[in-house]
C-alpha positions as CSV (number, residue, x, y, z in Angstrom):
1,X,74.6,218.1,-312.3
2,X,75.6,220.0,-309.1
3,X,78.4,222.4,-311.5
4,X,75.6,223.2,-313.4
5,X,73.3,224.4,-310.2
6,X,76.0,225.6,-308.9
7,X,75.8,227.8,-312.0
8,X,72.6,228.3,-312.6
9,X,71.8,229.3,-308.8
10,X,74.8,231.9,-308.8
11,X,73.3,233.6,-312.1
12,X,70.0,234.0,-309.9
13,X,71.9,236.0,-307.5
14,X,74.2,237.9,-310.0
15,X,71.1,239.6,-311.5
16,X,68.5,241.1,-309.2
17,X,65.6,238.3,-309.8
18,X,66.5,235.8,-307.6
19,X,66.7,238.8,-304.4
20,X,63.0,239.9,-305.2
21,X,61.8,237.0,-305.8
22,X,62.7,235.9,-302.3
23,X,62.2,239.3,-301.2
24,X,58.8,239.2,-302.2
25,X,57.6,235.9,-300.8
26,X,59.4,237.3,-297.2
27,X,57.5,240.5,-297.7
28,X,54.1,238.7,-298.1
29,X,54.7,236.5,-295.3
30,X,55.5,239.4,-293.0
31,X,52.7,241.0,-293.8
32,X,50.0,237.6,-293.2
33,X,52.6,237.1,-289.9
34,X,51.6,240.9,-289.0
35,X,48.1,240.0,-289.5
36,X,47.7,236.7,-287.3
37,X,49.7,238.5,-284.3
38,X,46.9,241.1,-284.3
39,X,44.3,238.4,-283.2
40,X,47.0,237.3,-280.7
41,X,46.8,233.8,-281.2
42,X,49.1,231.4,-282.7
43,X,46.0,229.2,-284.3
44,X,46.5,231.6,-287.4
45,X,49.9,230.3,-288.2
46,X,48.0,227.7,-290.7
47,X,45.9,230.7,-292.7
48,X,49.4,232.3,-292.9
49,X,50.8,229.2,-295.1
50,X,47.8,228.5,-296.7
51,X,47.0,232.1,-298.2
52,X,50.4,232.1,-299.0
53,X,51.2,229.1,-300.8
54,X,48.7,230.4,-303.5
55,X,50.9,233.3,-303.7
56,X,54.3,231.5,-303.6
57,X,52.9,229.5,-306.3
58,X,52.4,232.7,-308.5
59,X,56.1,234.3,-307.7
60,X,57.5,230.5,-309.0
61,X,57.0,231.5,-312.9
62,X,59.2,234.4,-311.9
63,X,61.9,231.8,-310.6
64,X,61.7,229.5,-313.7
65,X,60.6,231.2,-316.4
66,X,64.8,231.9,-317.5
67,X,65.5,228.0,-317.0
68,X,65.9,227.0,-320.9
69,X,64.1,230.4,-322.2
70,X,67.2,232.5,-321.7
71,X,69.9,230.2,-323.1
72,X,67.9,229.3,-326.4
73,X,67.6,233.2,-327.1
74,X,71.3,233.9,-326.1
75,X,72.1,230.8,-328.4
76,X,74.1,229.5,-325.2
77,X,72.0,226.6,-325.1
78,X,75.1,225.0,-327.8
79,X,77.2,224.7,-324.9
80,X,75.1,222.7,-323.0
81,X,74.0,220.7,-325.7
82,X,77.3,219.9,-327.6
83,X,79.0,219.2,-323.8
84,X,79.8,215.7,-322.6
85,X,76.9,215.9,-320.2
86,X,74.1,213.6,-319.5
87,X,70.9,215.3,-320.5
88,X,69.6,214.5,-317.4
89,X,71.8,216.4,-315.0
90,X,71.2,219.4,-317.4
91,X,67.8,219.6,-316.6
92,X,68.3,218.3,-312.7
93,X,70.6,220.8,-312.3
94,X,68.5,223.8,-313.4
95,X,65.9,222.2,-311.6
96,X,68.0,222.2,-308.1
97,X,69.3,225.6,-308.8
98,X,65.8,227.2,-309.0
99,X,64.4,225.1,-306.4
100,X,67.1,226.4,-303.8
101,X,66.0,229.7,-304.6
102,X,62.4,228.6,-303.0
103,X,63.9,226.8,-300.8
104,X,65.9,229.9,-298.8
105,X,63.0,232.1,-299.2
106,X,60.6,229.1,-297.2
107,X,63.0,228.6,-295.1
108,X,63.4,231.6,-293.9
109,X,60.0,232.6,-293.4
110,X,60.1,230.0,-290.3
111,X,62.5,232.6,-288.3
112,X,59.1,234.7,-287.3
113,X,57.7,231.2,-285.9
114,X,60.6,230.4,-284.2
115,X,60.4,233.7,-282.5
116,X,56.7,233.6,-281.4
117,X,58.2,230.0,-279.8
118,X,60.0,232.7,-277.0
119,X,56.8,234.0,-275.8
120,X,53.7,231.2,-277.2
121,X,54.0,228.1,-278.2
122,X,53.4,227.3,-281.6
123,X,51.8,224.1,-283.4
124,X,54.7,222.9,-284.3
125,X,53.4,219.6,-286.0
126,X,51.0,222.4,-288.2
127,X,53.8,224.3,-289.3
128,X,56.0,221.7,-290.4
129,X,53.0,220.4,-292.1
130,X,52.5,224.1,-293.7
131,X,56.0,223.9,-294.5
132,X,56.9,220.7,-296.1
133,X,53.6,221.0,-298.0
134,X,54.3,224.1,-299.8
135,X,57.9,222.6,-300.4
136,X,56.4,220.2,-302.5
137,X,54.0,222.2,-304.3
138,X,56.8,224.5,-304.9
139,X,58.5,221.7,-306.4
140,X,56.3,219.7,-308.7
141,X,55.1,223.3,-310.3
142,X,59.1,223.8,-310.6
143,X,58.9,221.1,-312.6
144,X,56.3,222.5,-314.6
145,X,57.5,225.7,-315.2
146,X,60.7,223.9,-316.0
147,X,59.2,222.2,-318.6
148,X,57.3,225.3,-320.2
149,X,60.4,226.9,-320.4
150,X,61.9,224.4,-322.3
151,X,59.3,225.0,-325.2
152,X,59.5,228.2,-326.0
153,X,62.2,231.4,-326.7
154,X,60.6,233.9,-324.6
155,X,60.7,234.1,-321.2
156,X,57.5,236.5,-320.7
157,X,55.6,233.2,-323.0
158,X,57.2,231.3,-320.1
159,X,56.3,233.0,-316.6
160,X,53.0,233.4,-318.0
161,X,52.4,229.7,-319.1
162,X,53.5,228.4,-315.5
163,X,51.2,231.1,-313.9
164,X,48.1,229.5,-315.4
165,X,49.3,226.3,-315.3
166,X,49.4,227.5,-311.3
167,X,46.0,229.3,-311.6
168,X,44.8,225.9,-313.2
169,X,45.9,223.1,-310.5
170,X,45.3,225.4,-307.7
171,X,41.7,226.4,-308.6
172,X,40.6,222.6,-310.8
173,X,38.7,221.6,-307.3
174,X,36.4,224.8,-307.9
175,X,35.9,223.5,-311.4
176,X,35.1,219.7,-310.1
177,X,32.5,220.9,-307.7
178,X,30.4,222.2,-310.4
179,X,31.0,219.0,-313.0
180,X,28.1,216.5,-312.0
181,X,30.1,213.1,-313.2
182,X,31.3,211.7,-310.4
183,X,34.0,210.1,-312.0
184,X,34.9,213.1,-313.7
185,X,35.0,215.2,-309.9
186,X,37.0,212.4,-309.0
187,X,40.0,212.8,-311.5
188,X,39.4,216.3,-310.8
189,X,40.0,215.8,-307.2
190,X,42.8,213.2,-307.7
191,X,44.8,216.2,-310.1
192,X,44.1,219.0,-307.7
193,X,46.9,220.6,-305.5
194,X,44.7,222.3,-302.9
195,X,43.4,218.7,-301.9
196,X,46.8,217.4,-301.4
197,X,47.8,220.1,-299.8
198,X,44.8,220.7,-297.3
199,X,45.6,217.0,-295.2
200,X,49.3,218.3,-294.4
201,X,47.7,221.3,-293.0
202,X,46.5,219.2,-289.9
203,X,49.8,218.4,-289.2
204,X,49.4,214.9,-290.7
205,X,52.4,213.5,-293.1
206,X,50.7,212.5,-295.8
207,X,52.4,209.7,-298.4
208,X,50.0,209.7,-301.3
209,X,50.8,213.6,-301.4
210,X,54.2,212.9,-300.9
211,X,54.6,210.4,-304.0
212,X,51.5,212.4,-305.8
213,X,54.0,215.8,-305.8
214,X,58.3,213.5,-306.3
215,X,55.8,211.8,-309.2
216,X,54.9,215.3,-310.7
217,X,58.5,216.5,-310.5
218,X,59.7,213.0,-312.0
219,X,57.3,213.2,-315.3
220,X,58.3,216.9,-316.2
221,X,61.6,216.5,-315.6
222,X,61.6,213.7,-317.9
223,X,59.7,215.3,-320.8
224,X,61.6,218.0,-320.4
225,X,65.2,215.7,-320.4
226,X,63.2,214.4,-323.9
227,X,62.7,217.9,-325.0
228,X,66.0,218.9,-324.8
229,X,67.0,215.5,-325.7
230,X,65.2,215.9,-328.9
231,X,66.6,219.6,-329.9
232,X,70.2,217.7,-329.2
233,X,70.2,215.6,-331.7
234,X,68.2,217.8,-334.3
């Protein structure tokens, strides 16, 4: 599992998609950083994660679209699949390779915090909320794109499945407020990421949204372990 993210995340950076993609997500941040030091005030430090979370979320198709899409139209996918490896690590390890590209771009986007922390003093307990929250968004809609990827031969067919698959869990709360079952707005409300996400912007760890978003990234990794499972022995 780790040779093949080992791989996988060295491919990212031996082609120019895995330095815009983080170069983009640093750009955006700068720019909403730029924006909350104009009202000097570090209370804007949450409307800088949470505007760009939805944006992160829309770069991720970028990050994952190549996963499976690329080796099944090179044909290098026989490797893989002929190999003495667990199917499971296969996937896991694409999975932790794309997932350390979002990671180092996240992770980096606290250095402009940490230098506000010379001069203010930051909510911390907020930004490590932000922080951790878009970590696991980031994640589970890995998982997704993952899984996409694993269906199809093109990787445009790819990015753009996992961006509205984004568009979808991002925006489903919108779509519950105008459904007038309640059990219906409930299921809704239960699928929705922004609702997950909104209780770890008050600085509070939340545990259902911690299990909600490892539970995501368990079931697509699994399905997509069966995909590729299924194409093995076929």
């Amino acid at each position: 599992m780790l040779a093949i993210a080992k791989r996988e995340f060295k491919a990212f950076f031996s082609s120019p998609i895995g330095y815009v993609c983080v170069a983009v997500i640093l750009a955006l941040y700068g720019f909403f950083y730029y924006q909350a030091l104009s009202f000097h005030s570090t209370d804007y430090l949450t409307n800088v994660f949470s505007t760009m979370t939805g944006y992160s979320l829309f770069i991720i198709p970028l990050i994952t679209m190549r996963s499976f899409s690329e080796d099944r139209k090179n044909k290098t996918d026989q490797a893989l699949l002929t190999a003495p490896v667990n199917v499971s690590s296969i996937v896991l390890g694409k999975f932790l390779a794309c997932f350390s590209v979002y990671f180092i771009a996240m992770t980096m986007t606290l250095v402009p915090v940490v230098l506000m922390s010379t001069f203010s003093t930051p909510p911390w307990g907020v930004v490590f909320g932000n922080y951790i929250a878009s970590l696991l968004c980031g994640a589970a809609m890995m998982s997704i794109g993952i899984y996409i990827s694993s269906l199809t031969t093109s990787q445009i067919i790819a990015a753009v499945g996992t961006l509205v698959a984004a568009i979808l869990l991002t925006m489903i709360d919108t779509l519950g407020s105008a459904v007038s079952v309640e059990f219906v707005q409930k299921v809704i409300n239960w699928i929705s990421f922004n609702a997950r996400y909104y209780t770890f912007t008050q600085g509070v760890f939340d545990i259902p949204g911690v299990v909600y978003f490892i539970s995501l990234c368990g079931v697509f990794v699994f399905l997509t372990a069966r995909k590729i499972e299924s194409r093995r022995w076929n």
